[in-house]
C-alpha positions as a printed Julia matrix, in Angstrom:
590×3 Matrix{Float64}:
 -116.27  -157.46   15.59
 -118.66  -159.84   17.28
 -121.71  -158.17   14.62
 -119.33  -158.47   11.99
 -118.79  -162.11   12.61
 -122.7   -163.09   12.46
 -123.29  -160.79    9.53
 -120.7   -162.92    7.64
 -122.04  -166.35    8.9
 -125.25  -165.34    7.71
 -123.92  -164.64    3.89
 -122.05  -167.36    4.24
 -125.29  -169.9     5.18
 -127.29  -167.99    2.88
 -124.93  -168.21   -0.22
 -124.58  -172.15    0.7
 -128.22  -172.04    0.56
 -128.68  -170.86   -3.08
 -126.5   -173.19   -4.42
 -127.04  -175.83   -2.68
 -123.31  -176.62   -1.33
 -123.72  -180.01    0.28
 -123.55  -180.36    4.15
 -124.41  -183.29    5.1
 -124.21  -186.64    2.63
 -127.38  -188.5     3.83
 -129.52  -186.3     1.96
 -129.53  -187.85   -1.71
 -131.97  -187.1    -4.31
 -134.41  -190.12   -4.68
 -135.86  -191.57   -7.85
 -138.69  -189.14   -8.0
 -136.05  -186.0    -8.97
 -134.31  -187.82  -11.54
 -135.25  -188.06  -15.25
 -137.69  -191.12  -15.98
 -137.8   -192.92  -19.03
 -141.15  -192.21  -20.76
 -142.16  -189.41  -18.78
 -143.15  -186.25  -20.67
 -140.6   -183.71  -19.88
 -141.88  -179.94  -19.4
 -139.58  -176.84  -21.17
 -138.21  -173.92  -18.3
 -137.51  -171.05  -20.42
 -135.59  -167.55  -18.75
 -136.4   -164.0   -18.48
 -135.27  -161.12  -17.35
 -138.7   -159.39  -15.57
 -137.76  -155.23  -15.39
 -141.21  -153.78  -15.77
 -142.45  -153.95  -11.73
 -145.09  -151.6   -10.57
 -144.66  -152.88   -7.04
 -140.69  -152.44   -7.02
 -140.31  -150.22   -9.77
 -136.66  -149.87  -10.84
 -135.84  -153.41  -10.19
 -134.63  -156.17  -12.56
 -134.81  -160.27  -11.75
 -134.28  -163.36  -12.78
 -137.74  -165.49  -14.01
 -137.35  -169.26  -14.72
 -141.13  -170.54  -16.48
 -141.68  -174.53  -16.26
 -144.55  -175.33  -19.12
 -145.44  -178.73  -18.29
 -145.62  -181.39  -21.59
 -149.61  -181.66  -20.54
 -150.26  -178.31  -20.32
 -152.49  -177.33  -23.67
 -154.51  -174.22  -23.14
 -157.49  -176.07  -22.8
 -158.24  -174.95  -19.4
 -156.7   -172.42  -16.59
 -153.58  -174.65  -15.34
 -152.71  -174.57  -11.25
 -149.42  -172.38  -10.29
 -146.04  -172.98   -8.43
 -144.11  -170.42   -7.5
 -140.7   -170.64   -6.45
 -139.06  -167.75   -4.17
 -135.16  -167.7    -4.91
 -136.21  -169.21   -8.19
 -132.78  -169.92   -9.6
 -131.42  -172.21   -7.73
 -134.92  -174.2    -7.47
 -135.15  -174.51  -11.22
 -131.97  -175.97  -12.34
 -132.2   -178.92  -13.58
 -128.8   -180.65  -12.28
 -129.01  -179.08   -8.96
 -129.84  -179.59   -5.3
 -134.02  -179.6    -5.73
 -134.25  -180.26   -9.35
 -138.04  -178.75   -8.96
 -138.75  -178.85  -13.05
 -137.73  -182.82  -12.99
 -139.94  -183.17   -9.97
 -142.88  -181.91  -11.65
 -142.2   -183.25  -14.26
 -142.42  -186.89  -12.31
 -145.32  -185.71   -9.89
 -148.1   -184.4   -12.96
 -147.08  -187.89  -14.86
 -148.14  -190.11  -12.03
 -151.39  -187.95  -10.85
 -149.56  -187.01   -7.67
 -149.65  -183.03   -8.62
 -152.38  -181.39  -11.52
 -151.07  -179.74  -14.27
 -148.79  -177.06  -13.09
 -146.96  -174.14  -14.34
 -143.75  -173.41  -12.55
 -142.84  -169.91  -12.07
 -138.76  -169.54  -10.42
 -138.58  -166.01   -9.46
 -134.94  -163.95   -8.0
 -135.37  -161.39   -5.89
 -135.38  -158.03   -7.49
 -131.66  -155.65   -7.71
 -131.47  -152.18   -8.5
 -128.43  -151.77  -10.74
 -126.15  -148.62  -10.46
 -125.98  -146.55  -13.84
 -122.15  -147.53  -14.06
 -120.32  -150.51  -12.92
 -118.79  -149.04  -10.03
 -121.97  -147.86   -8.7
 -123.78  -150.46   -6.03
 -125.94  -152.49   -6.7
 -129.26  -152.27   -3.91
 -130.39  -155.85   -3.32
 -134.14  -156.1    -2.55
 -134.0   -159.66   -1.24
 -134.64  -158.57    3.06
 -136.39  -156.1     1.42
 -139.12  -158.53   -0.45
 -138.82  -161.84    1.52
 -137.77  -160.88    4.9
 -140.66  -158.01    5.18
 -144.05  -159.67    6.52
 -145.94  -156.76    4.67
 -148.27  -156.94    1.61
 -145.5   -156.06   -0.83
 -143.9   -159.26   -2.22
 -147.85  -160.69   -2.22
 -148.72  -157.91   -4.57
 -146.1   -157.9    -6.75
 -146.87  -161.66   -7.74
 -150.35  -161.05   -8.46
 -150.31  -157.8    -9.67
 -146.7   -158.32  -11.86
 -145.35  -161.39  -12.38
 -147.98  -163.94  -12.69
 -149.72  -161.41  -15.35
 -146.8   -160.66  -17.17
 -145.73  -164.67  -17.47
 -149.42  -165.28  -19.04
 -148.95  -162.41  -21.45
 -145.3   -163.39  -22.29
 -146.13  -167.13  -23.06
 -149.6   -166.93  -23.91
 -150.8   -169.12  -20.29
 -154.01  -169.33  -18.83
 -153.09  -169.82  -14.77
 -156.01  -170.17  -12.61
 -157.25  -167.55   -9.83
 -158.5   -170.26   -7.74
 -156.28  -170.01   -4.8
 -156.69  -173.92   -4.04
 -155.02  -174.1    -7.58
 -151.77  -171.75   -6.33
 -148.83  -172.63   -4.75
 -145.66  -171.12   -3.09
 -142.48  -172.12   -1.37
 -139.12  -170.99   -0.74
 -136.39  -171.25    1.99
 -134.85  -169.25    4.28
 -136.04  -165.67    3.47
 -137.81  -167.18    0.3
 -139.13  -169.55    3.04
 -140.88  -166.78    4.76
 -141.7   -164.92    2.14
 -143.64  -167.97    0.81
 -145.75  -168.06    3.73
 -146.61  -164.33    4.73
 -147.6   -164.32    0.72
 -150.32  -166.78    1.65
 -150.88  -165.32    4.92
 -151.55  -161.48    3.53
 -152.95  -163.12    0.65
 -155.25  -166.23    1.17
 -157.72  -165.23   -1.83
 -154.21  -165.82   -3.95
 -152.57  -168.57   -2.36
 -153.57  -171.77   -0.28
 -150.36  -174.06   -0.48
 -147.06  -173.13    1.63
 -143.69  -174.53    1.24
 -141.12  -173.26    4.36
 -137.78  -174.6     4.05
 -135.49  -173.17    7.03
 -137.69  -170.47    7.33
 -136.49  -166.75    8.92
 -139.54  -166.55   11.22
 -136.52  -164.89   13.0
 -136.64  -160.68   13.49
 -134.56  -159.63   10.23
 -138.01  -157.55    9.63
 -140.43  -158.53   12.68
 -140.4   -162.43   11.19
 -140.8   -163.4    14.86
 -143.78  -161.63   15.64
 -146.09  -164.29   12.92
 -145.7   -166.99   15.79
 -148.11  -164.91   18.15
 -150.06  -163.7    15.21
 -151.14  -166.77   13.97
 -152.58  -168.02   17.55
 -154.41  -164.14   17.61
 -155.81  -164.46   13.96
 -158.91  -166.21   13.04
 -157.33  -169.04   11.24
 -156.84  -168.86    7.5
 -157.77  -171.67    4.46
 -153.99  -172.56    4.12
 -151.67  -175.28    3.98
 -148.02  -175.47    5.44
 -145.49  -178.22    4.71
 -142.19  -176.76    6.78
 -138.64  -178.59    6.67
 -135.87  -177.19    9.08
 -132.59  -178.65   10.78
 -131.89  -178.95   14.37
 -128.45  -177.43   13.57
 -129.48  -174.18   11.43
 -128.28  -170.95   12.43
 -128.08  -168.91   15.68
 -127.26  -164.78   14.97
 -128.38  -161.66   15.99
 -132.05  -162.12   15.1
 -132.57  -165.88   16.31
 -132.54  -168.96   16.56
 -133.77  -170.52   13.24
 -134.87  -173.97   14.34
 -136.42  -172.57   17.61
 -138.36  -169.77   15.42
 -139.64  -172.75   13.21
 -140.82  -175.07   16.34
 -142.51  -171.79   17.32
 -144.21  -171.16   13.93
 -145.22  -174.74   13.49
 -146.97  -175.22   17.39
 -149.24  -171.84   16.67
 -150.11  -173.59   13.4
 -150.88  -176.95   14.88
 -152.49  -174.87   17.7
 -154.89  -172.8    15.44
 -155.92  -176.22   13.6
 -154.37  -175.45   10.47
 -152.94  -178.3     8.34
 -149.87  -178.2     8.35
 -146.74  -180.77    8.33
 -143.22  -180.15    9.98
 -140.21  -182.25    9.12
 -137.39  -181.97   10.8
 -133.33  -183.4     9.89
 -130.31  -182.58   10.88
 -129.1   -179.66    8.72
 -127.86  -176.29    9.52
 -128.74  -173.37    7.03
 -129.23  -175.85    4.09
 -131.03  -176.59    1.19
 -129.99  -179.81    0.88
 -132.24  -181.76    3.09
 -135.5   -179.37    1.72
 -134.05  -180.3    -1.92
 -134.1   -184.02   -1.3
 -137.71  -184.4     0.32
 -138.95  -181.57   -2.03
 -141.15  -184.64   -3.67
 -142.55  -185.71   -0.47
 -143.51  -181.61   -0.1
 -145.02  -181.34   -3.42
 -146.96  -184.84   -2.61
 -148.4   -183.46    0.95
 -149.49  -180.3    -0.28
 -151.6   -181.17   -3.35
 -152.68  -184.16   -2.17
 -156.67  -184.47   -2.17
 -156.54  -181.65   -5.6
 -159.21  -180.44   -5.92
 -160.75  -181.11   -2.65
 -160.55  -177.36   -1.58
 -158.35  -176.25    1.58
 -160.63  -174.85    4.11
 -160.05  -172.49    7.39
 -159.88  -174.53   10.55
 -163.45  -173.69   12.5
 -162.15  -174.83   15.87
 -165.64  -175.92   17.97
 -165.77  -177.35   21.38
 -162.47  -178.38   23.02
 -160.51  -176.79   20.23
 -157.15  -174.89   22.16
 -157.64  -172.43   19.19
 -158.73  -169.07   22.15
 -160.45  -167.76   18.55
 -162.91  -169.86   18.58
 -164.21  -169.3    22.16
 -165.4   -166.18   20.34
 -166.61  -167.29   16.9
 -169.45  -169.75   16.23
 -167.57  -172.32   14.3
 -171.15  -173.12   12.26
 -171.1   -169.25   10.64
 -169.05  -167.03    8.76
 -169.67  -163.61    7.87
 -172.98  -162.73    5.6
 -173.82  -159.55    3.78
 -176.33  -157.84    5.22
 -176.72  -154.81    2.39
 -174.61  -153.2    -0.04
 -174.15  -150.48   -2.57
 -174.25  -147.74    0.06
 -171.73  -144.74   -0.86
 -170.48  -145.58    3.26
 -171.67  -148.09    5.22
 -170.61  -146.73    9.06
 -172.52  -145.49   12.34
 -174.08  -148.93   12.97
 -176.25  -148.51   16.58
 -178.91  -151.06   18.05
 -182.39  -150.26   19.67
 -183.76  -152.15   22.77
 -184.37  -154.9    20.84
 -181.13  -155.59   19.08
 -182.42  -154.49   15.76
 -179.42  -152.64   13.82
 -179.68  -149.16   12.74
 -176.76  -147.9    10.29
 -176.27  -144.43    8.33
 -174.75  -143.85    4.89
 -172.75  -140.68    5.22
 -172.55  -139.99    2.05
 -176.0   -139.94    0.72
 -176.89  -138.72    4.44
 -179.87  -141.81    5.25
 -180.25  -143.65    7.8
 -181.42  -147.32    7.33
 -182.67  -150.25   10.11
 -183.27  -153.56    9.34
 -186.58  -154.35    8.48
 -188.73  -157.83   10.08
 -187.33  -159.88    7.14
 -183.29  -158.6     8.08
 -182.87  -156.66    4.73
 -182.43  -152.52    5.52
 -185.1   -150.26    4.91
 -184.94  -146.28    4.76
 -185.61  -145.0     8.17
 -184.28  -141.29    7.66
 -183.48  -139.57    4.4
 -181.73  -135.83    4.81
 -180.14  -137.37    7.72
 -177.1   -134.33    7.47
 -173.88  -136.25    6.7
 -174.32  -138.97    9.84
 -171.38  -140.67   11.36
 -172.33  -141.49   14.4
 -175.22  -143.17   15.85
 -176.4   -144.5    19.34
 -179.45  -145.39   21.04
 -180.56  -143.73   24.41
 -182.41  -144.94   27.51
 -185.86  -142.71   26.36
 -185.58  -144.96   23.2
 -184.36  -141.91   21.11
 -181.6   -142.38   18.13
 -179.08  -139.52   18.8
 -177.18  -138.72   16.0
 -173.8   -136.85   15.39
 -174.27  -134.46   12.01
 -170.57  -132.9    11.51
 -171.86  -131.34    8.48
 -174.31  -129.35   10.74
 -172.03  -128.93   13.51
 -175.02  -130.11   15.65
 -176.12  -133.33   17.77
 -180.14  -134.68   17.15
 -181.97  -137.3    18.13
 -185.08  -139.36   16.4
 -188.13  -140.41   17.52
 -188.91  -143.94   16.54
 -191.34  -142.01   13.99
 -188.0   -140.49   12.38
 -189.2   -137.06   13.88
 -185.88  -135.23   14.53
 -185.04  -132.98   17.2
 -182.25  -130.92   17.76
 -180.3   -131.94   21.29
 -177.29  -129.39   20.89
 -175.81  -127.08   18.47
 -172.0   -125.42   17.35
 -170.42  -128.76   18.44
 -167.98  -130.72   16.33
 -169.26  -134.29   16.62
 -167.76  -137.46   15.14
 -168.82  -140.37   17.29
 -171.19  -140.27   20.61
 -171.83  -142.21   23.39
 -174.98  -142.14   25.23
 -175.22  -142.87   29.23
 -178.04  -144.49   31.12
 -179.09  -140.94   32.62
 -178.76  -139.35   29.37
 -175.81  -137.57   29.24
 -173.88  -137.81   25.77
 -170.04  -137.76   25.19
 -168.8   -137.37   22.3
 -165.69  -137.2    20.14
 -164.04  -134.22   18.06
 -160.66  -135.66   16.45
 -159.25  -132.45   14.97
 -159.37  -130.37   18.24
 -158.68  -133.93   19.78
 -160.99  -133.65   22.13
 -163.87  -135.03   24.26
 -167.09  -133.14   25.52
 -169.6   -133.95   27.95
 -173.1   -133.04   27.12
 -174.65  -133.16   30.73
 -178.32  -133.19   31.21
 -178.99  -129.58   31.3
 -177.43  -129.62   27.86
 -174.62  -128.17   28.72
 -171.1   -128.86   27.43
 -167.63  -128.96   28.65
 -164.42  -130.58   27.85
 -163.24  -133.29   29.58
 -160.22  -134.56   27.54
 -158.05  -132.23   25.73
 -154.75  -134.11   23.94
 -151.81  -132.24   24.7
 -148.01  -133.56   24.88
 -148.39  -135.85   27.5
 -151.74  -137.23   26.48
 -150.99  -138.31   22.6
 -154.38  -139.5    21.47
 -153.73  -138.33   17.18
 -156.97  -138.88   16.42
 -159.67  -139.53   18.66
 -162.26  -141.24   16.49
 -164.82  -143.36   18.5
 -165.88  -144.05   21.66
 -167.61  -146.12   23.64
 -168.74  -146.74   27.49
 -167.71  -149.89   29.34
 -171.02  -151.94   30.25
 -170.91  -151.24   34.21
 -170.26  -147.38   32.48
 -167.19  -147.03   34.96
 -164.97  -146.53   32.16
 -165.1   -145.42   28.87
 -162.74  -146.56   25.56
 -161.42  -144.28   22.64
 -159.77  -146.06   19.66
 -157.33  -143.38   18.34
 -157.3   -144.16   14.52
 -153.48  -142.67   13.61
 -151.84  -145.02   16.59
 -151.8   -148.52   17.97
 -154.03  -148.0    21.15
 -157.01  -147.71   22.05
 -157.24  -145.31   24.98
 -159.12  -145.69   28.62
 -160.27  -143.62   30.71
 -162.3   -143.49   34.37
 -165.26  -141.19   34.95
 -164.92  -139.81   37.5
 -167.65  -137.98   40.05
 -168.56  -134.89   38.68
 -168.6   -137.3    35.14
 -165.48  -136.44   34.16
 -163.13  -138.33   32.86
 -159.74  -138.85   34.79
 -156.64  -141.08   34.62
 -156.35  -141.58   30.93
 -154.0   -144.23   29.54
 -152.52  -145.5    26.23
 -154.36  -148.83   27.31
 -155.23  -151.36   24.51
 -152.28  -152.81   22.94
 -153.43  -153.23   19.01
 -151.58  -155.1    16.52
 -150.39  -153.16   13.46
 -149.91  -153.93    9.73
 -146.1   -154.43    8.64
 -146.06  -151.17    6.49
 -147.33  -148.44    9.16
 -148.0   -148.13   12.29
 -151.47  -147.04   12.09
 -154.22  -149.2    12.95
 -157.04  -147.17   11.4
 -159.21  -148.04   14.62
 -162.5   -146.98   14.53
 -165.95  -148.78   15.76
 -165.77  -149.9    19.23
 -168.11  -152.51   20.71
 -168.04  -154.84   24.24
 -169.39  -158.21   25.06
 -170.68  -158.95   28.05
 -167.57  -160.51   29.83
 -165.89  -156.56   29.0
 -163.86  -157.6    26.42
 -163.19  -154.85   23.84
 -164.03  -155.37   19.95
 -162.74  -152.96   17.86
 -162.36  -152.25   13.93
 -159.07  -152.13   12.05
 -157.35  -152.66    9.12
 -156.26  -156.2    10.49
 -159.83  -157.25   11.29
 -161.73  -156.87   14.3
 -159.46  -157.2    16.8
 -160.52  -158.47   20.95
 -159.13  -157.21   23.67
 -159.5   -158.89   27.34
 -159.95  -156.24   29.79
 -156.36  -156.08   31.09
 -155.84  -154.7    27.3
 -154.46  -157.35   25.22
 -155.14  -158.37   22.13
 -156.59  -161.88   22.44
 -157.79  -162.68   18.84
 -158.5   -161.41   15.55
 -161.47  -161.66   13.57
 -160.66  -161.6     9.7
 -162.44  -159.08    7.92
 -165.41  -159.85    5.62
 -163.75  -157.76    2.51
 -160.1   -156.29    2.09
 -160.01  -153.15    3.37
 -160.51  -150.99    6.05
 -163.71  -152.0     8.96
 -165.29  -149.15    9.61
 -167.2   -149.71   12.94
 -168.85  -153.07   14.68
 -171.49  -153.41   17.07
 -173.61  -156.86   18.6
 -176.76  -157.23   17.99
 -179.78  -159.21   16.6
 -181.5   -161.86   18.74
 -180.58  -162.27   21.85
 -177.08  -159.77   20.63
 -175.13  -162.48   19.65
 -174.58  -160.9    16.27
 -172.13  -159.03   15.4
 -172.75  -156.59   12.54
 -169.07  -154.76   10.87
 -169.46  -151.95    8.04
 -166.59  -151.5     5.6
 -167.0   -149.33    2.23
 -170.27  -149.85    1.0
 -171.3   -153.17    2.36
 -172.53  -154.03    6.12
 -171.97  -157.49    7.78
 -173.15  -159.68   10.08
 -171.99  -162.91   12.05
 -173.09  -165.03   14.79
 -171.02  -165.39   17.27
 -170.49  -166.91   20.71
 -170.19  -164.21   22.49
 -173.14  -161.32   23.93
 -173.35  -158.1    23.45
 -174.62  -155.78   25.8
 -177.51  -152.8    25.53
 -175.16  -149.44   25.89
 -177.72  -147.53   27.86
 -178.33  -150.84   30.32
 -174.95  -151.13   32.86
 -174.77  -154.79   33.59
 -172.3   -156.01   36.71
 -168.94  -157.67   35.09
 -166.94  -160.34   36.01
 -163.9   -159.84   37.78
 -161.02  -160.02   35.01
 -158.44  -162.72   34.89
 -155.3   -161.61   35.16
């Protein structure tokens, strides 16, 4: 009864929402969303959009907003307006066509095309059949989904249909909403930064309808994204079963104003309204393209920042390409002077970076390479799965072969010599000892559920060793023991995982010199302190999936990423350390 009760309050907040039923009477709308005399008025025109590749099977309701300026001459900038309907009325509570419609006349906004979008419905065949509502579905979800299907769907299909040019520029795109549309406005931006830069978040559900209240934390863990927030809630909105809506909001808003974003909170005295977000909907508009076109930039942190980010990242460099046009970049190892070595599995070479920092062949016929590491006699030891075999190089690319019938993805070399090395579809780890000899010393089973055991990687005082497990969220540790074994294995490294699986694809493991764990995912590079949190996350250079990372360069405060065919590099605050070299590390904080 008592789940019952919230599920209806929710409707019920959500339905006063939408049409803006008045709560409280204080909120009026000001002169700025009322018809002016003399001010060109812009035409809204419906649709019904059917045709979606992202939610195929789906039919909504599209509102466009052409403003009277707009003529073709040049790529116009882009609202977009999640629970479109109610939004683009023009007699009621946010009157958003009238308020552009003010805002491009005085120079406050650019010219803008309006786009009101519904969340999509599957019909039933036959009346009586139900009808599956996709809003949760598209605006509650903090996945890639809703993202896509504006920039792969709609905003196409509304240039086709009324012959627009909208601009890619992300400074020139916009997006709001409230409540779920509130949400879905921002994690839009937030998956999607090379689409969007301006956030409106009326009474936002940052609550957990679909893991909402996990983007608080994220946004203090992620390297902080060129976006701007303008959020609007009431100290009387809702309290169910997922949240509290004004304490999720507060939450949202302090990691924002913590990672240095810009971003602007205003708060009334509402429940689960529109009705205060309709009447300051001018002042939104105002805030967020105020300064167009100075372009919205990422917040770089620097020297007393709180931002924990940026006690990793050099606030004076961003990521540079290195090389590209490799068939896969991966493998990346350094030599005893921090000069990167990286293989291309596909064409089998093997390249290093030459005095000048652009790569150079070092090894053609390499055999299918996908793992690389230096050792203490200043050999390159290789893993060659299409050989079955491990080698190693001489610095005058002279191979040798160091052990055969072995199925080798990723090694690790110790400062004796003695190699370990991955083999994910037996899910296993091996020991070559010094005598060249090999044994097992992990073997997954039941009660040790490492899925796919893809890299590895010695802690620098080699007491430990790390295995990211590329089908999971963890990043496995283990101790080695006497006899070099490796004991006590635990699901250790907590990693953060995209909305839609629950795969990381972790790969390439690196450490600093403190112990703290880098490792490559599809988030980013994401640090772990050595108790095994996740304590930041470095965007990636390219969408997609990071291959492997390692420090190097001067002094190894670069740090060098692979993904597809490109390889990376960034300077950073932190130092790497020489895998063959144990250094003594600092006691952990706790």
């Amino acid at each position: 009864m008592h789940i019952r009760s919230a599920a209806i309050v929710l409707f019920a907040s959500t339905l006063a929402f939408a049409q803006n039923i008045p709560q409280n009477p204080a909120y009026v709308l000001g002169p700025d969303s009322q018809p002016k005399p003399g001010v060109p008025k812009g035409k809204v025109t419906k649709f019904s959009f059917e045709t979606s590749q992202i939610f195929p099977g789906t039919t909504r309701a599209v509102s466009v907003y052409v403003p009277a300026q707009y003529d073709g001459s040049k790529p116009a900038c882009v609202m977009v307006f999640e629970d479109g309907s109610g939004y683009a009325s023009e007699t009621g509570g946010s009157r958003a066509p009238v308020v552009m419609d003010n805002l491009i006349a005085d120079g406050s906004m650019p010219v803008t095309i309006g786009i009101f979008v519904d969340p999509g419905i599957t019909p039933g065949v036959t009346p009586e059949q139900m009808v599956r509502y996709h809003r949760s579905l598209e605006y509650d979800a903090i996945g890639n989904a809703n993202a896509r299907f504006l920039i792969e769907d709609l905003i196409p299909e509304v240039e086709k249909r009324f012959s627009l040019k909208i601009s890619a520029n992300p400074d020139d795109r916009g997006i709001g909403g409230g409540s779920s549309g509130g949400i879905a406005a921002f994690v839009a931006a937030w998956n999607r930064p090379d689409a969007f830069h301006r956030v409106i978040s009326y009474i936002g559900s940052y609550t957990n309808l679909r893991g909402g209240d996990t983007l608080a934390a994220m946004i203090r863990k992620v390297e902080p994204k060129p976006i701007r927030v303008f959020m609007q809630d009431g100290s009387n909105d809702q309290s169910i079963y997922s949240g509290a809506w004004f304490l999720a909001n507060q939450e949202v808003y302090a990691s924002l104003d913590y990672a240095g974003y810009d971003a602007k909170f205003v708060i009334g005295t509402e429940g689960h309204s529109g009705r205060h977000g309709g009447a300051i909907l001018p002042e939104a508009l105002r805030w967020l393209w105020r300064e167009y076109p100075k372009p919205i930039v990422a917040s770089k942190g620097g020297p007393g920042s709180r931002h924990y980010i940026t006690d990793f990242l050099d606030p004076q460099h961003g990521w540079e390409l290195v090389g590209q046009g490799y068939g896969s970049a991966d493998a990346p190892a350094i030599d005893k002077d921090g000069v990167l070595y990286f293989a291309d599995s596909k064409t089998s070479k093997i390249y290093k970076l030459g005095p000048d920092g652009k790569p150079v062949l070092f090894k053609d016929n390499a055999g299918g390479v996908s793992g690389l590491m230096f050792g203490p006699d200043g050999r390159l030891y290789a893993a060659q799965p299409a050989k079955r075999r491990i080698v190693s190089y001489r610095p005058d690319g002279t191979e040798l072969v160091v052990i055969g019938a072995v199925d080798a993805r990723d090694l690790a070399v110790t400062s004796t010599g003695r190699i370990y090395f991955t083999d994910p579809t037996a899910r296993r780890i091996w020991l070559v000892d010094t005598d060249k000899k090999k044994r097992i010393v992990f073997q997954a089973n039941a009660e040790s559920t490492i899925a796919f055991p893809a890299s590895l990687r010695l802690s620098p005082d080699e007491h430990l060793i790390d295995v990211s497990d590329r089908d999971s969220r963890w990043v496995w540790n283990f101790e080695i023991g006497p006899d070099n074994g490796l004991r006590y294995g635990m699901a250790f490294h907590h990693l953060e995982t995209p909305d839609e699986s629950s795969v990381t694809d972790a790969a390439g493991i690196t450490h600093d010199s403190t112990g703290h764990v880098y490792v490559a995912t599809s988030l980013g590079i994401q640090i772990c302190d050595p108790p095994g949190r996740v304590v930041g996350i470095i965007r990636s250079p390219q969408s997609g999936v990071l291959t492997s990372v390692v420090f190097g360069g001067p002094g190894l405060h670069t740090l060098y990423a692979t993904a597809g065919d490109k390889v990376y590099a960034r300077t950073v605050r932190r130092t790497g350390v020489l895998p063959w070299q144990p250094v003594k590390l600092p006691r952990p904080q706790l």
